[in-house]
Backbone as JSON, one array per atom type, in Angstrom:
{
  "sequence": "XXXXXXXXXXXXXXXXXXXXXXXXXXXXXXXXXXXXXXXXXXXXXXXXXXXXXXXXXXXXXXXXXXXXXXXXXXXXXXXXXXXXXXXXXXXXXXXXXXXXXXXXXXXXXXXXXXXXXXXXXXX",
  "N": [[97.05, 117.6, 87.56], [99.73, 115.46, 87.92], [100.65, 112.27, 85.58], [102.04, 110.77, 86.79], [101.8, 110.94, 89.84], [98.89, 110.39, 89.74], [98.87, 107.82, 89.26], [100.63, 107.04, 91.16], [99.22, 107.75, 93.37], [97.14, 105.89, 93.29], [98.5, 103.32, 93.09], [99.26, 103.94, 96.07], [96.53, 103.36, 97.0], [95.91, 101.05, 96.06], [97.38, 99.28, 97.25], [97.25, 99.67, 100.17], [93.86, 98.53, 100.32], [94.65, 95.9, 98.99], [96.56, 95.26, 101.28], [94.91, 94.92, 103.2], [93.71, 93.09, 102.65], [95.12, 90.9, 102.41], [96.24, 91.17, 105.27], [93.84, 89.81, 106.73], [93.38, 87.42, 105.91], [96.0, 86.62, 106.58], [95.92, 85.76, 109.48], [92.89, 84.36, 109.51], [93.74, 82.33, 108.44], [95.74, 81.55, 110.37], [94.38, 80.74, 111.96], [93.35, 82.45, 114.26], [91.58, 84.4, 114.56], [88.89, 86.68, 115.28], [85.27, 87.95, 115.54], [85.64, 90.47, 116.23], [87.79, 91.4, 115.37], [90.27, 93.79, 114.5], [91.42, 93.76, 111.25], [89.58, 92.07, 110.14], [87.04, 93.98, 110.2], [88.12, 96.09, 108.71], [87.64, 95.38, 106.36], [85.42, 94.11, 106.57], [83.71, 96.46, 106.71], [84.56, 98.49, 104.13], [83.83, 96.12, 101.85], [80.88, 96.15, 102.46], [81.05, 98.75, 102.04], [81.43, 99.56, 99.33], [79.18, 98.65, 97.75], [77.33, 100.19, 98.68], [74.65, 103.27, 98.5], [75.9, 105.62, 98.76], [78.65, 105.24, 97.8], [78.79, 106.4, 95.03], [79.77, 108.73, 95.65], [82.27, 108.35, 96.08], [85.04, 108.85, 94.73], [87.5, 106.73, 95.02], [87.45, 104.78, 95.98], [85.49, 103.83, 93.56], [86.62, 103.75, 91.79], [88.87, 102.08, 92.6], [87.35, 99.46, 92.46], [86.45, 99.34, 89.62], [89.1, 98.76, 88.49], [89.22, 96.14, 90.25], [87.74, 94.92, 88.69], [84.59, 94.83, 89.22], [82.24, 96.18, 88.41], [79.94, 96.06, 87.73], [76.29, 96.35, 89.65], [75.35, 94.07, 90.64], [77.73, 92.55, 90.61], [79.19, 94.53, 92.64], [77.06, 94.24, 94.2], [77.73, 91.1, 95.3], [80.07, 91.33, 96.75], [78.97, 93.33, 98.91], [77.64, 91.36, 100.15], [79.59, 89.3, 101.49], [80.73, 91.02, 102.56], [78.92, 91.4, 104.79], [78.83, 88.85, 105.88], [81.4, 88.91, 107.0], [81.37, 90.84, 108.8], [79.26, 89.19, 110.25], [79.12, 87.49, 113.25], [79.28, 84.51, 113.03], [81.45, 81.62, 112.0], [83.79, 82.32, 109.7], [83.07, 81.22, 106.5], [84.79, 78.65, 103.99], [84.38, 79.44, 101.47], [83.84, 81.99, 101.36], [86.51, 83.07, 102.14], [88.06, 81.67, 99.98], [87.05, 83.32, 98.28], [88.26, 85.71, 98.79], [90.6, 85.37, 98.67], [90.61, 85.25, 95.94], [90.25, 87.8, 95.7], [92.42, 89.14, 96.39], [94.74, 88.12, 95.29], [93.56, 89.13, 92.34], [93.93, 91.88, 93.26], [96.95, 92.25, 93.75], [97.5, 91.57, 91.53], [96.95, 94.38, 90.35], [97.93, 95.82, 91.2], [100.74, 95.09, 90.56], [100.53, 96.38, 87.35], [100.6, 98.61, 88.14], [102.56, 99.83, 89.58], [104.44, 99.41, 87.28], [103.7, 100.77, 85.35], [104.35, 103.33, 86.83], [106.65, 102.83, 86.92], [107.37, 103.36, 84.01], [106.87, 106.05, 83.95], [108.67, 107.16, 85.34], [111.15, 107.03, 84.2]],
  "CA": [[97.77, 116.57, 88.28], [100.83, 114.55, 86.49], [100.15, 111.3, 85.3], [102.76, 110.22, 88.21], [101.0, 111.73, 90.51], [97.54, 109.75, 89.64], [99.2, 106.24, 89.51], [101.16, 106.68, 92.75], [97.86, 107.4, 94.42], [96.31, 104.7, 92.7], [99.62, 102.36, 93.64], [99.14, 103.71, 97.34], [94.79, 102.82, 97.52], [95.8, 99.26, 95.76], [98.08, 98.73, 98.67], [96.16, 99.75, 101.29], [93.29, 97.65, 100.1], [95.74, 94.75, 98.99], [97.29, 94.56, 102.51], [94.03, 94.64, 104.74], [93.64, 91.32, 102.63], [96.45, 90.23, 103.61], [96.17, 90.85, 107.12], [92.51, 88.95, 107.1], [93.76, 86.22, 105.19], [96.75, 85.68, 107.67], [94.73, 86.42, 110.61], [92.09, 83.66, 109.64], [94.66, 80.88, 108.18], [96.88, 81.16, 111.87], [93.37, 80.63, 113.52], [93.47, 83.77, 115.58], [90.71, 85.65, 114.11], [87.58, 87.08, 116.08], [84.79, 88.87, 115.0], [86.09, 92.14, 116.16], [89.57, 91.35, 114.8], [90.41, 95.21, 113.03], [91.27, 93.55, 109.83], [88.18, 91.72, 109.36], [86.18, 95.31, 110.77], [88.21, 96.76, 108.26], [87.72, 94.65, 104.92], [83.8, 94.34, 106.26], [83.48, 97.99, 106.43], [85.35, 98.3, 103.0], [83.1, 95.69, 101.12], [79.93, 96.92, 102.6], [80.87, 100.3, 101.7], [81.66, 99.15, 98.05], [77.69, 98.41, 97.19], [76.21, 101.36, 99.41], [74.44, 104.0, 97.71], [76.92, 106.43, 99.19], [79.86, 105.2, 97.04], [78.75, 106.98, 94.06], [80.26, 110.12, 96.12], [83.69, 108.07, 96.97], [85.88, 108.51, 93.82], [88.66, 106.34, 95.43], [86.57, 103.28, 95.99], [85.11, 103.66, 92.43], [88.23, 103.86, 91.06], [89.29, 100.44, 92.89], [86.44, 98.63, 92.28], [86.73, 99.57, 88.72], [90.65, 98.02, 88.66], [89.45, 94.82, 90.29], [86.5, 94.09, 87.66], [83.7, 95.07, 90.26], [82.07, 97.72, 87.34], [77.84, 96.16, 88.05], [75.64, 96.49, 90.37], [75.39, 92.68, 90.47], [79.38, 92.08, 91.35], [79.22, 95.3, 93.85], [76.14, 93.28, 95.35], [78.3, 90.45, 96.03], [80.93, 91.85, 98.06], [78.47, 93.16, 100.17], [77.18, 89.86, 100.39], [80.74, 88.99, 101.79], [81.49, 91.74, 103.77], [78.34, 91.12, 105.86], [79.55, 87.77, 106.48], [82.56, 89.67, 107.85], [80.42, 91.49, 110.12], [78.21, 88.56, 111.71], [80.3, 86.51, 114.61], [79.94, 82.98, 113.13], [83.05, 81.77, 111.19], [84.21, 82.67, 108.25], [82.75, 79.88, 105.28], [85.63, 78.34, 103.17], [83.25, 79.98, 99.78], [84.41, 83.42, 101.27], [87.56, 82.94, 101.97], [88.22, 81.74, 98.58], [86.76, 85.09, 97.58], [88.98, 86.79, 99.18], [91.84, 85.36, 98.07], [91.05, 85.88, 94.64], [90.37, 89.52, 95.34], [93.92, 89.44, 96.91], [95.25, 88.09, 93.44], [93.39, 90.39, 91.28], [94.8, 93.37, 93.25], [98.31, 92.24, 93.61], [97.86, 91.88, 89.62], [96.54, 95.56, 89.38], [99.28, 96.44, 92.33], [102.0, 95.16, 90.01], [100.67, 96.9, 86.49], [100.51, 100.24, 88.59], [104.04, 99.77, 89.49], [104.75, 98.87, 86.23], [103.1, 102.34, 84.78], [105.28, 104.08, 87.5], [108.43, 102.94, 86.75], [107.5, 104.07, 82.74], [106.66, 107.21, 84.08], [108.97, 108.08, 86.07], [112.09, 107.21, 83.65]],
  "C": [[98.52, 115.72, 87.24], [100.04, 112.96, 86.38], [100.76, 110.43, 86.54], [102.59, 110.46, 89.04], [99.92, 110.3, 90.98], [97.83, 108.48, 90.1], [99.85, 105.97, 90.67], [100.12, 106.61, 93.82], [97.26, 106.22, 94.06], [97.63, 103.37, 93.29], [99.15, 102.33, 95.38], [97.08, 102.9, 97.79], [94.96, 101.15, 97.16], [96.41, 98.71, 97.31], [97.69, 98.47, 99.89], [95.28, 98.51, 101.29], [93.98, 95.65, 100.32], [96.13, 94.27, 100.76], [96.27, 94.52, 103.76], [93.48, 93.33, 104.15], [93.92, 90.64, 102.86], [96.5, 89.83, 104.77], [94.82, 90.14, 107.74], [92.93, 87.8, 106.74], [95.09, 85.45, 106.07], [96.13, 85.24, 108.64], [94.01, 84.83, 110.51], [92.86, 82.17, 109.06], [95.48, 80.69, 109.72], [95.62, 80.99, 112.45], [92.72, 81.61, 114.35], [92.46, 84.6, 115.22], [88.85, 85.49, 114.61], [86.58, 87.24, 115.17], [84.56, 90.53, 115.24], [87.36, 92.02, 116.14], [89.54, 92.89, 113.72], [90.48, 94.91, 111.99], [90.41, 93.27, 109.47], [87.34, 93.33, 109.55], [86.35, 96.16, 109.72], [87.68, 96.2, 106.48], [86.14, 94.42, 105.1], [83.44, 95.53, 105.88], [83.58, 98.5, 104.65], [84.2, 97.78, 101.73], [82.15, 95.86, 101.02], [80.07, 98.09, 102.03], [80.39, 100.15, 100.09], [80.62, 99.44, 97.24], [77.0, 99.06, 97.68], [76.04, 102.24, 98.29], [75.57, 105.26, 98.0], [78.44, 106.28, 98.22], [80.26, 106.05, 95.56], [79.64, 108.44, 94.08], [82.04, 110.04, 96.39], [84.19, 107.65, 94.93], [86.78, 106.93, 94.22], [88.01, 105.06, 95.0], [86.12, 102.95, 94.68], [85.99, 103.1, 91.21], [88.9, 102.31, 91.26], [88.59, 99.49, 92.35], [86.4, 98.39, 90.9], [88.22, 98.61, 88.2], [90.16, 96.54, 88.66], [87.87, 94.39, 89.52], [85.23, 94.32, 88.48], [83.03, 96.42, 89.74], [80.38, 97.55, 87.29], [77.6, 95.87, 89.23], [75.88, 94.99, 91.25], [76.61, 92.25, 91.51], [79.72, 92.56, 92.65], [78.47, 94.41, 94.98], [76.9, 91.72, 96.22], [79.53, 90.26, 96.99], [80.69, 92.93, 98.9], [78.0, 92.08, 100.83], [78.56, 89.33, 101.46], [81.36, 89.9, 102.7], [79.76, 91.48, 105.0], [78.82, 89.94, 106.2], [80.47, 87.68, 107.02], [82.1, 90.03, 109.08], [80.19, 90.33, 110.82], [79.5, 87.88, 112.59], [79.83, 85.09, 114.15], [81.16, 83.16, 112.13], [83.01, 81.85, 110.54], [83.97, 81.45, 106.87], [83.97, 80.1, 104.15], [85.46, 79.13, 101.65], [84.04, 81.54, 100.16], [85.39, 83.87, 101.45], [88.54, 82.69, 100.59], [88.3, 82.98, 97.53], [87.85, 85.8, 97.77], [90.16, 86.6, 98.74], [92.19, 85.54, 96.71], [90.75, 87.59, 94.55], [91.7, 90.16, 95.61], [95.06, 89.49, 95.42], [95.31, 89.18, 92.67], [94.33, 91.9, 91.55], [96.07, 93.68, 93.49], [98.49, 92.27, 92.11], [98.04, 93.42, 88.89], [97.44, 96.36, 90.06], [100.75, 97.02, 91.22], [102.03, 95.93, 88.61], [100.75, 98.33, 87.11], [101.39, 100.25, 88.65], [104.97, 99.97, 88.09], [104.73, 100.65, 84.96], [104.08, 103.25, 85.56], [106.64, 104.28, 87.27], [108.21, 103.53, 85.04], [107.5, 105.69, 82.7], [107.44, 107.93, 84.33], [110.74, 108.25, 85.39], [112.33, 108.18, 82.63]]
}
C-alpha cells in the first residue's frame, strides 16, 4: 500500500471521528440534544469501544487513539469514563463537554498534519 494511500485513510478515519464531534458539540451547545440523539449514540459507542478489550482487534481505532495521545490504559480508561456519560439520560456535565472539545482540537490538529503529509505526497 502507497504511503498516499495510508494517510488518505488515515485523513478519511480523522474526519469521520472529527465530525461526529462536531455534530455532538453542536447538537448540545443549540440545546437540542437527547439521550438517543445519533451523534451522542455515536461518539458513546466510539469512546466505549476505545477502552474495550475488543479494540486490540480494531487496527483503525488503535491507530486513532494513537494520533490523539490516548497510547495507556489509564487515558483509554477515561474516555470510557466519558462515553458512558454519553450513554446514561441525565445531561451532559460541563467537565465532559470540555473533554470533548479538546478531543475536537487535538483531531482537527492531527486532521490538518494528515492533510499536510498528503499534499507532500501527492506533489
Amino acid at each position: 500500500m502507497s504511503q498516499t494511500a495510508i494517510q488518505s485513510g488515515l485523513y478519511e478515519e480523522l474526519t469521520n471521528l472529527a465530525d461526529t464531534v462536531d455534530d455532538f458539540l453542536i447538537h448540545i451547545r443549540c440545546g437540542d440534544i437527547g439521550a438517543n440523539d445519533p451523534a451522542r449514540r455515536r461518539l458513546a459507542d466510539f469512546l466505549v469501544h476505545a477502552s474495550s478489550d475488543n479494540v486490540a482487534n480494531d487496527l483503525a481505532t488503535l491507530r486513532l487513539l494513537s494520533l490523539i495521545g490516548c497510547n495507556t490504559n489509564k487515558e483509554r480508561s477515561s474516555l470510557a469514563r466519558l462515553g458512558k456519560v454519553l450513554r446514561s439520560h441525565d445531561p451532559v456535565p460541563q467537565a465532559a463537554v470540555d473533554r470533548l472539545e479538546k478531543l475536537g482540537r487535538d483531531l482537527e490538529a492531527r486532521r490538518s498534519e494528515t492533510a499536510a503529509k498528503l499534499r507532500g505526497n501527492i506533489r
